[in-house]
N, C-alpha and C positions, 0 to 999 in steps of 0.2 A: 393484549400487550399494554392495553393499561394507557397510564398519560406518559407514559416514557417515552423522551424524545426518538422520534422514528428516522431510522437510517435503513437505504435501501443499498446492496453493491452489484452491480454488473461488472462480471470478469471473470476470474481463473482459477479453477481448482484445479491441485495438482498434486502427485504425491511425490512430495521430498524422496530423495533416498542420498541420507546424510553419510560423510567419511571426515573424522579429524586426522586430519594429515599434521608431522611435524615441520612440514612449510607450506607454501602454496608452490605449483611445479607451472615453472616454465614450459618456451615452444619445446616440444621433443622431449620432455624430463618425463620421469614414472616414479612416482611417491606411494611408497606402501603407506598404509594406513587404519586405522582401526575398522572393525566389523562393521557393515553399513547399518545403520537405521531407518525404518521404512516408516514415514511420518506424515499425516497430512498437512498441506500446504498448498500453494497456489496466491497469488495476491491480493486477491478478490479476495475468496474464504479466509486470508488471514487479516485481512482488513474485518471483515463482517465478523470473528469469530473476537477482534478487538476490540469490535464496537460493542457487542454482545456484553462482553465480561467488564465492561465500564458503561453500564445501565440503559445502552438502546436497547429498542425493541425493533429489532433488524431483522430485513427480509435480503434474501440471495439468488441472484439472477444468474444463469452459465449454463456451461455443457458440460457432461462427463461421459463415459464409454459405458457400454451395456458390460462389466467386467468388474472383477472384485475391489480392484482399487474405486473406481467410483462407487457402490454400495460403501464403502467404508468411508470414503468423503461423505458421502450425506450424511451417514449416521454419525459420523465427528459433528458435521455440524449439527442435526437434530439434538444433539448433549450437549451443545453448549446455547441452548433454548434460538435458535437461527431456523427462521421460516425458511425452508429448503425447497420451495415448492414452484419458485420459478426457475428450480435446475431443471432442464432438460435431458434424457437421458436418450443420447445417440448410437445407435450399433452399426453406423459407418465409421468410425474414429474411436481409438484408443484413447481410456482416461490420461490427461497430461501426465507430462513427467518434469521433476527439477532434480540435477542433479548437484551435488553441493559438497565440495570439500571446503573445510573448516583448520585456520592453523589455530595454536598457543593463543595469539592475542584476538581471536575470535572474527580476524578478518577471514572473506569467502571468496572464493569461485563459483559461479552456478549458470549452470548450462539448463536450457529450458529444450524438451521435445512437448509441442502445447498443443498435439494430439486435437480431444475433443472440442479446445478452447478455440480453435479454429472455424468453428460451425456456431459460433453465437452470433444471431443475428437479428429476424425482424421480432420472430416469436419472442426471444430473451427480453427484448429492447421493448414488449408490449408487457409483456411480465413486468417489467422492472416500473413500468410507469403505473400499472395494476394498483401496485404496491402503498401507491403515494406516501411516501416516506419524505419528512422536512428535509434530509437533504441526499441527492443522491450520490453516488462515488461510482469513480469509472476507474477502472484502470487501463493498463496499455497491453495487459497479455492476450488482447483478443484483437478481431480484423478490424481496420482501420475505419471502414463505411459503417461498423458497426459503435464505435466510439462518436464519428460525425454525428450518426443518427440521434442518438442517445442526448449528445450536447445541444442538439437543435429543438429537444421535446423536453430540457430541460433548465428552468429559470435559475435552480442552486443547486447546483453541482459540485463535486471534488473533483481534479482530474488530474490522477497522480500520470505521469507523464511517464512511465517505466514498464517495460526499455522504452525509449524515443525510436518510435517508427522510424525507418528506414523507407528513401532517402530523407537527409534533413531536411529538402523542402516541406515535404509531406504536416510533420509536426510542425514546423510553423505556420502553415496553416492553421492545422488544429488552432492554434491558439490565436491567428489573427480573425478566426472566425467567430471568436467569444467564449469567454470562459470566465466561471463566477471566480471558481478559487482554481489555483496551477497548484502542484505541489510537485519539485524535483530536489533533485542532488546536485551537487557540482558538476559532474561528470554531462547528465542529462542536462542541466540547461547550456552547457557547453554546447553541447548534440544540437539544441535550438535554434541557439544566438549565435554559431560558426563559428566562437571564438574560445580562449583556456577560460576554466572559472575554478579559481583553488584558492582555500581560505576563505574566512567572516567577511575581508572587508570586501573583496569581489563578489562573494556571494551577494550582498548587500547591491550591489552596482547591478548583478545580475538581473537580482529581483527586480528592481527598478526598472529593467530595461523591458523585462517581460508584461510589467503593465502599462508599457511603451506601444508592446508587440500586440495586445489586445486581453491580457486578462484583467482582468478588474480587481483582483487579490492576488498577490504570489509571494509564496515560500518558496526557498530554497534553500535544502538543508547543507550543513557542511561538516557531518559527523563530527568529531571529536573535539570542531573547532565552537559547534552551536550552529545556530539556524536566524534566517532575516526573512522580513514579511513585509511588503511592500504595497501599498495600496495609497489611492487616495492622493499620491505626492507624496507620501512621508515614505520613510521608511525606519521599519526597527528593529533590532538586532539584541539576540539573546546569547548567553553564552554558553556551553554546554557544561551539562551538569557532571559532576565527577564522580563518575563510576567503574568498577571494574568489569570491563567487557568481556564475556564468556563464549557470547556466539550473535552474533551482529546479523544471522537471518531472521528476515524479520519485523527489524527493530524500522525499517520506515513504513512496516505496512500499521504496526503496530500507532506508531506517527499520526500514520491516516485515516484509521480508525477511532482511535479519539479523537482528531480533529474534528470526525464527522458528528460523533456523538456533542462532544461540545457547542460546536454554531448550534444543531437542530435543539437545545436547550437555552441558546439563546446566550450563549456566553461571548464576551466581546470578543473582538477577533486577536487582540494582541494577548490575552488570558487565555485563549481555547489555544495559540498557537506555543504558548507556551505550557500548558498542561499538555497539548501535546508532546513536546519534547521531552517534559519527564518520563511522558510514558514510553517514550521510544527507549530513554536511558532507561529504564526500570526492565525493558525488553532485552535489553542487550546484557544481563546482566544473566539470564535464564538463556538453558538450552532449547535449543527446536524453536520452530514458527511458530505455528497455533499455540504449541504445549508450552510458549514462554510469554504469550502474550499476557500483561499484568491488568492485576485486577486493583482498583483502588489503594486497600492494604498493601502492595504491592509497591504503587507509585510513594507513596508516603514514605513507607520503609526506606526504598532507595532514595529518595530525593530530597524529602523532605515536603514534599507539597503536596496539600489536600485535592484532593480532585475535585472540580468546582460542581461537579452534577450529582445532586440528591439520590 
């Protein structure tokens, strides 16, 4: 792997099965829609598979089911060069599933059955530190004591907050318990902080408040509006970049992927959070998880901005 900044991710693989609908369907509605797409995805491996295609040398911690969908998750990830070797492969539990309707303006629905993601635990969480990767990322589609674990054996961490465990005490813990970097949505640190978080300039208040709660770094993205990063006392606030949105699955794990890439190269943290958000715009512009995750050429074309890592 060379001197490429090392990213490790513990979390979820899972296999998309995409439908563009011409709206999104209410309680009780039935929305016909195009032919499904069967794609890999999961949080985890689209984060890792992010990190991968913008120059880490990334390793991938999880579960997947003795069944053809997981063989096709590792081998996704094995071609996108993702050390797959801390996946576990369990034949008590079904590879996950996401299921995902897409409208016009490439907003989603996605309903998670998280199958084998449900069985990550001590083994994964020893894999993942095996790894010693400069920074690690968690995400939230796996079991709760297995996210604590993970954060207590880990000095820099990403810990995308998504979904926010259930009940909300739960999560804020997590985070009064320590965390290097947060990374949520409006929605999610709503979930945290028990209160509405809509638009830049709440977002901005929000993040503030979470490195109140105990993380020592917070993002909070606000799609369409841009994203704020909160550390230290200050806070700063970016705006989102202008693009045409084609399918917004994705596009935060995409986020969290170059974030991770970023810090483990050493880029300050107001430039990695904002080369992050290119990359998430430059995601949201391509269809599929994995398959739209952008590669440098990528973020440029859409944005304009160089990707700061050699």
């Amino acid at each position: 792997m060379g001197n490429r900044p090392r990213v490790t991710v513990l979390g979820s693989l899972n296999m998309d099965i995409s439908v563009a609908v011409p709206r999104l369907p209410g309680p009780g509605a039935t929305v016909l829609g195009s032919a499904a797409r069967f794609t890999p995805g999961g949080k985890g491996a689209n984060q890792a598979v992010a990190a991968a295609r913008l120059g880490g040398a990334v390793s991938m911690a999880g579960c997947v089911g003795d069944d053809a969908f997981g063989r096709q998750l590792l081998a996704g990830l094995r071609e996108e060069g993702v050390d797959a070797g801390g996946v576990r492969v369990t034949r008590t539990a079904p590879t996950g599933l996401a299921m995902i309707s897409v409208d016009p303006a490439g907003e989603n629905i996605i309903t998670v059955a998280p199958g084998a993601n449900h069985e990550v635990g001590d083994e994964e969480i020893a894999a993942a530190g095996r790894a010693q990767g400069d920074v690690l990322v968690v995400c939230a589609e796996i079991p709760v004591p297995a996210i604590r674990a993970a954060l207590a054996r880990s000095t820099r961490c990403i810990l995308n907050l998504a979904p926010v465990p259930e009940p909300a005490p739960v999560a804020a813990a997590l985070v009064a318990g320590g965390v290097d970097w947060l990374v949520v949505n409006e929605g999610e640190a709503a979930a945290v902080l028990g209160r509405p978080v809509s638009g830049l300039a709440e977002a901005a208040r929000a993040a503030a408040a979470l490195t109140e709660a105990g993380a020592r770094h917070a993002v909070v993205t606000a799609g369409a509006h841009g994203a704020t990063l909160a550390s230290a006392g200050a806070t700063v606030t970016l705006d989102a970049f202008k693009v045409e949105a084609v399918d917004t699955v994705g596009a935060g794990d995409a986020f969290v992927g170059a974030l991770a890439v970023a810090l483990a190269a050493g880029v300050p943290a107001a430039e990695a959070v904002r080369a992050a958000a290119a990359a998430g715009a430059a995601a949201a512009t391509r269809p599929g998880a994995q398959a739209g995750m952008p590669r440098p050429a990528d973020i440029l074309a859409t944005t304009n901005v160089s990707w700061p890592v050699g």
